[in-house]
N, C-alpha and C positions, 0 to 999 in steps of 0.2 A: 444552304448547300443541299443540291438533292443526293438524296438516299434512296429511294421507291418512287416506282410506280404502281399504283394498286389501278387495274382494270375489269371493267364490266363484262360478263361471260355474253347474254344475250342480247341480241344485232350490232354488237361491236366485234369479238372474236367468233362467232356466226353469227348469219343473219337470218335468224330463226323467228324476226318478228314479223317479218312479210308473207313468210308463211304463215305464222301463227293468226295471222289477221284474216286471212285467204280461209282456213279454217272456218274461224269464229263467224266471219260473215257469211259462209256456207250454210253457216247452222242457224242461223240469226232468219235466213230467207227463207231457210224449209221448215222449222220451228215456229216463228211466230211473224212471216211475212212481212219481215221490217228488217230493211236496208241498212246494213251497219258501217255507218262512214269511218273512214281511215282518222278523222279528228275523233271521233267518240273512242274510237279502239287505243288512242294514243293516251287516254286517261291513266290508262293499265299498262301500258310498257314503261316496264323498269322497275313496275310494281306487281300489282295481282289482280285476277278476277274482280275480287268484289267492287273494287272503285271502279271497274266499268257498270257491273250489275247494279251499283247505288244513283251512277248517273244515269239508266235508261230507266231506273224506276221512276224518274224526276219525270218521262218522256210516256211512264205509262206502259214500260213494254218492263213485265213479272215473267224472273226466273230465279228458279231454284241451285242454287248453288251446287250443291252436290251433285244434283243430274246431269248440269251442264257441265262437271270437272269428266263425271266420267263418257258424257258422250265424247267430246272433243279430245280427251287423254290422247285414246291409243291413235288417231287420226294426225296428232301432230308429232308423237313418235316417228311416225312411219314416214312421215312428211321429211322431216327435220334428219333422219337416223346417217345419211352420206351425205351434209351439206359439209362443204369445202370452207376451210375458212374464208372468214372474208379475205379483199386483196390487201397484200402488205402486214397482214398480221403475223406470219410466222419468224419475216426479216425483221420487222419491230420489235417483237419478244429475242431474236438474237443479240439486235443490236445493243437493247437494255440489258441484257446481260454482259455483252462486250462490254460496256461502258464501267461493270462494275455496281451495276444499281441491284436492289432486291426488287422482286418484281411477289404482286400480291391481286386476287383476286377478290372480289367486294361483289355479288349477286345478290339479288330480289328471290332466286331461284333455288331449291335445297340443294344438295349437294351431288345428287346421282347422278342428275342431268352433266351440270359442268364437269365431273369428274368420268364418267363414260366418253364424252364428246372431246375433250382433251387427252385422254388416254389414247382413246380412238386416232388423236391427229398428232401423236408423239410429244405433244407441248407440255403433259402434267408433269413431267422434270425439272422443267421451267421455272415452275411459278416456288415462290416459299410458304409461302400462305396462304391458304386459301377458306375465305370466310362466305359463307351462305345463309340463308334462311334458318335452318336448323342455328343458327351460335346465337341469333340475334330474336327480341320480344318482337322488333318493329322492323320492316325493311322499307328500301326507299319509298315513297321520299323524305324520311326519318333519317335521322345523320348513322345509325346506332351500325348498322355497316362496314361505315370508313372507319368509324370510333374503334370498330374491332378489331378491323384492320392494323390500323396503327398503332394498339394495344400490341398487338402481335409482331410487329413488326420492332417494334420500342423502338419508335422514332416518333417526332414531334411533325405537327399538321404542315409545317415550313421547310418541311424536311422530304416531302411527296407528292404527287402528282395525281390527279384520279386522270382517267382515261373515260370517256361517258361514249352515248351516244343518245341519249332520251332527257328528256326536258325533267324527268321523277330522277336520275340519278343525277346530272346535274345540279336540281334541288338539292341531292341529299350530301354530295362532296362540298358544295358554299355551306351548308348550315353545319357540316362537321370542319368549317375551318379550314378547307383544302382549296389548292388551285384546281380547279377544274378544265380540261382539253378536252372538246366534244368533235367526236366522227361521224355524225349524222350517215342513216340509212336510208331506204326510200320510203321507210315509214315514221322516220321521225327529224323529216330534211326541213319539215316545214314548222320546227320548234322555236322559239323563242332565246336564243341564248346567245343575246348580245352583251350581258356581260363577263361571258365567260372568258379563262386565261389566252385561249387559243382554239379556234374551229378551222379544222382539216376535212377535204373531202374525201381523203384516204389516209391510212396508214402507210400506205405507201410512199406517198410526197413527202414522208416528217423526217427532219434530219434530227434522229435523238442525241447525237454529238455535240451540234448547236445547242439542244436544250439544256444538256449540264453544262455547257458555257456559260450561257446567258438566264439557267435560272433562279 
């Protein structure tokens, strides 16, 4: 029987990864003259910097961690600070609530961000839970996330739903035991996730009524 949904804050409820990559590759061309492709940049969404900084050292392009958090920081603030939710996300988050479900959120991301950004768009009433970076040692695509989630939730992995939109938290909802629904962005539409529970190209098309029917 479902009980939750636990959902993804970044490029699922905005889609802050397209920007965020529009960024990174800005910096990537005036910095060290190397072209930073949309597959390199997708190592890191749904997780962090350094798994992209581990795979372009593999390619021979050295950066400094820290320099590169604070050049790009305030850039994708200002980027990101009045991005609209995605489409269909605020009726979705109704409808799970109509339904009667607890609804939880599961980010790579600490907590300022998703909790400014949802405040910001009326939604943090919504959600019951809400687990980030700060609760957890390891974030996707490590299960320890959704583990927390549904720690928090006390409910059992067969009893929830992840909501994705990146191939690192898809990872991290199947290896915590979860059904996984991925919403692909335009930065992570060309992911790999044929075996996941169900792939939508909006939240807008999902009928959540059908899903506690049939799931």
């Amino acid at each position: 029987m479902l009980k939750a949904i636990i959902m993804d804050f970044d490029g699922l409820i905005l889609d802050t990864e397209v920007a965020i990559y529009e960024v990174y590759k800005d910096w990537f061309k005036a910095h060290r003259s190397y072209d930073l492709t949309l597959k390199e940049f997708s190592v890191c969404v749904g997780s962090d910097v350094p798994d992209l900084l581990t795979l372009l050292e593999t390619k021979g392009v050295f950066v400094d961690e820290n320099c590169f958090r604070k050049d790009v920081g305030g850039k994708i603030k200002e980027k990101i600070k009045n991005l609209p939710p995605r489409d269909g996300v605020p009726q979705f988050i109704q409808n799970v609530k109509s339904e009667g479900l607890k609804l939880a959120l599961a980010t790579s991301s600490g907590i300022q961000k998703p909790k400014f950004h949802l405040t910001r768009l009326g939604l943090i009433d919504k959600f019951d839970v809400l687990t980030t970076a700060d609760d957890v040692e390891k974030i996707k695509p490590h299960p320890d996330l959704f583990l927390k989630a549904l720690e928090r939730l006390e409910i059992h992995a067969d009893e929830a739903l992840v909501v994705e939109d990146s191939y690192n938290g898809f990872l991290a909802g199947s290896r915590a035991g979860l059904r996984v629904m991925v919403a692909p962005n335009d930065a992570t539409v060309f992911g790999d996730f044929f075996v996941c529970y169900k792939q939508v190209a909006s939240l807008a098309d999902f009928d959540v009524k059908l899903l506690v029917q049939h799931f």
